[in-house]
C-alpha positions in Angstrom: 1.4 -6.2 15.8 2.0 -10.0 16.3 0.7 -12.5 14.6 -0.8 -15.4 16.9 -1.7 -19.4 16.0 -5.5 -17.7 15.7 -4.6 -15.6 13.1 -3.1 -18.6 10.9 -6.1 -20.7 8.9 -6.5 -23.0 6.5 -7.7 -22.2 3.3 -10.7 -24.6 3.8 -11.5 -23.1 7.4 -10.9 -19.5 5.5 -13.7 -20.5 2.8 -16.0 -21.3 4.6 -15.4 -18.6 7.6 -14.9 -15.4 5.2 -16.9 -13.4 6.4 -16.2 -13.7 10.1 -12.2 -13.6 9.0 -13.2 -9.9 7.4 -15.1 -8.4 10.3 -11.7 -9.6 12.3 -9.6 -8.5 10.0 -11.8 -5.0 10.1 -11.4 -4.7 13.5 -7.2 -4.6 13.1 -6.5 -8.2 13.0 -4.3 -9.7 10.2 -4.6 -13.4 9.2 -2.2 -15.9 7.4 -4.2 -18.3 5.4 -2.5 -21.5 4.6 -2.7 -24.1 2.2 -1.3 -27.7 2.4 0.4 -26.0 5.7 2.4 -23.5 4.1 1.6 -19.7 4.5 -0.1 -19.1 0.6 -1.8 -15.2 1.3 -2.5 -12.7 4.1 -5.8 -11.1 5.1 -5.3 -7.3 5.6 -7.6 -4.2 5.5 -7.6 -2.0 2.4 -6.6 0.8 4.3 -3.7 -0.5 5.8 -2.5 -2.6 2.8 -2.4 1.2 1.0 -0.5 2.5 4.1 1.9 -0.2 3.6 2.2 0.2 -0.2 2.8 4.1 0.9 5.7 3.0 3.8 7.6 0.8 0.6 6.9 4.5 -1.8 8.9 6.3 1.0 11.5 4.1 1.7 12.3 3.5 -2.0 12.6 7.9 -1.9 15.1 7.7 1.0 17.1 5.0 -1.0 16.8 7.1 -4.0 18.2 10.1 -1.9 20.9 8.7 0.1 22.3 7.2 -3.2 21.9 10.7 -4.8 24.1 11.8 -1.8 26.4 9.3 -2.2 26.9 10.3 -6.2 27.3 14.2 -4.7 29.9 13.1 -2.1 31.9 11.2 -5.5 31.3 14.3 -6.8 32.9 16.3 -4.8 35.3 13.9 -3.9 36.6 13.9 -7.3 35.8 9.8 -7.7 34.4 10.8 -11.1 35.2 9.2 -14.8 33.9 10.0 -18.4 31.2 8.1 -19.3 31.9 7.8 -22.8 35.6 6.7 -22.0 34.2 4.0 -19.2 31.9 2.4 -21.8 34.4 2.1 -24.4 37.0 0.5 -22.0 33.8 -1.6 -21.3 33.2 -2.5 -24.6 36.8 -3.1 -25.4 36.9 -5.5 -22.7 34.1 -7.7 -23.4 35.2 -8.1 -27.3 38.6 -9.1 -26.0 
């Protein structure tokens, strides 16, 4: 969904409209409210602000699982090192 120059409003206009910017916003629209002409918030419906909090939860999973194939594929691979030994080169290292 695009976002057209009637869905941007001043702060001031958005006071003292609030009520008419809800039923909109209600009815699927999204506004950009603005203050001293930069975008400051965005009017969204609950529901859809929890689907997009619940679009972030699954991409953060898919991350989570492509860099858990990633460590498999190492794995596998043979790319692997002791911990223990790593963080004592490590440490070594940064003393020198």
């Amino acid at each position: 969904m695009g976002i057209s120059a009637s869905d941007v409003v001043p702060f001031s206009q958005a006071r003292a409209n609030l009520s008419e910017l809800a039923e909109q916003v209600k009815a699927g629209a999204e506004k950009i409210i603005t203050k001293n002409g930069e975008s400051y918030i965005a009017l969204i419906d609950a529901n859809r602000l929890d689907y997009y909090h619940q679009l972030e939860r699954e991409r953060i999973h898919l991350l989570l699982i492509d860099e858990a194939s990633k460590g498999i594929d190492d794995i596998s691979a043979g790319r692997v090192q002791d911990a223990r030994e790593t963080i004592q080169r490590l440490k070594t290292h940064r003393s020198a």
